[in-house]
C-alpha positions as CSV (number, residue, x, y, z in Angstrom):
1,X,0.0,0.0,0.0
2,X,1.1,3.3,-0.4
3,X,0.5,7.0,1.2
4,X,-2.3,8.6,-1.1
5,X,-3.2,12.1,0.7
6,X,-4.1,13.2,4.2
7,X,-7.5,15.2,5.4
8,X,-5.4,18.8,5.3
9,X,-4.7,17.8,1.1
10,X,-7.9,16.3,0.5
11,X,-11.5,18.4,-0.4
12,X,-13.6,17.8,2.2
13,X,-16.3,16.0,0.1
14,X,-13.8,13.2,-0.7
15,X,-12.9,12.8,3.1
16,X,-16.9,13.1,4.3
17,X,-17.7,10.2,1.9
18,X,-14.6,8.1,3.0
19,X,-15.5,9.0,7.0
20,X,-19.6,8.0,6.0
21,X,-17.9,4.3,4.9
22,X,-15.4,4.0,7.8
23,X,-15.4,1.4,10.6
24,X,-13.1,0.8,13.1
25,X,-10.0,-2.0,12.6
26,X,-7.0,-2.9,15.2
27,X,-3.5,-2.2,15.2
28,X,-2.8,-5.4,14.0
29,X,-5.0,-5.2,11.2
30,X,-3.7,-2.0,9.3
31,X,-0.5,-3.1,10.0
32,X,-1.1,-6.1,7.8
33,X,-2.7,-4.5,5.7
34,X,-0.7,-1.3,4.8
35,X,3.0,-3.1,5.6
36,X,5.5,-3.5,8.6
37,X,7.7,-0.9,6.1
38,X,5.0,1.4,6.0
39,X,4.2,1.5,9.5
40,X,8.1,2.1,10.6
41,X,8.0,4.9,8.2
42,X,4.9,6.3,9.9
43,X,6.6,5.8,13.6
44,X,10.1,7.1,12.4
45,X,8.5,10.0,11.1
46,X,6.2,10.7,14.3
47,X,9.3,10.3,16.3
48,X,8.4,7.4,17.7
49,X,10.7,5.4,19.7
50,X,11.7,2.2,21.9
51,X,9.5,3.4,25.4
52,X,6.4,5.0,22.9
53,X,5.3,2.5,19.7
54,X,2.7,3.4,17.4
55,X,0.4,0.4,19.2
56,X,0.3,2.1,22.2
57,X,-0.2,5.7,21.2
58,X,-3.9,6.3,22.7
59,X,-4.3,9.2,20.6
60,X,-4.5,7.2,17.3
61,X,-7.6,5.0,15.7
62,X,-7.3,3.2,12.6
63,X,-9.9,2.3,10.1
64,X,-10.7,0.8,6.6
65,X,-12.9,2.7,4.3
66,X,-13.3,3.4,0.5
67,X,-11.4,6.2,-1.2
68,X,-12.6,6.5,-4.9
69,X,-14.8,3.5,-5.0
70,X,-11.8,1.2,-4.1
71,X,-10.8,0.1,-0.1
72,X,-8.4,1.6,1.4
73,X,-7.2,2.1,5.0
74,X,-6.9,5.1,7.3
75,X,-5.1,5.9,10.5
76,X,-6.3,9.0,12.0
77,X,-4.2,10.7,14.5
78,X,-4.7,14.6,16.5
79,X,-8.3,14.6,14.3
80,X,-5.7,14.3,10.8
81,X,-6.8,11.4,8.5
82,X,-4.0,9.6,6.9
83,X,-5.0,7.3,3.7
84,X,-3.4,4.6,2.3
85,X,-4.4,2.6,-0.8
């Protein structure tokens, strides 16, 4: 999967009707379905580290949704959607 665009670079019509379709997944989930590469890119570029691991972060959700017509999955962090198809 890769990193298509984020709610702050999205129209707000495209992110609505993504949100309408969303529901809820684990962890474990996105993380198998986006990649282990992708989701050390995401925590290397959050500045995550050894004591604080994307997992545990309590201020993240992730979900899968459509973006387009086709799936896609979403991690949503601070109120910021992050999609990946």
């Amino acid at each position: 999967m890769n990193y298509i665009t984020s709610c702050v670079h999205a129209s707000a019509h495209k992110i609505d009707a993504m949100k309408d379709k969303a529901i809820e997944i684990t962890y474990n989930t996105f993380r198998r379905r986006v990649g282990s590469v992708i989701v050390a890119e995401i925590e290397q570029s959050f500045g995550y580290d050894k004591h604080l691991r994307l997992k545990d972060d309590w201020a993240i959700r992730f979900y899968r949704s459509k973006w387009n017509g086709k799936p896609c999955y979403v991690m949503r962090h601070s109120a910021i959607e992050y999609i990946y198809q």
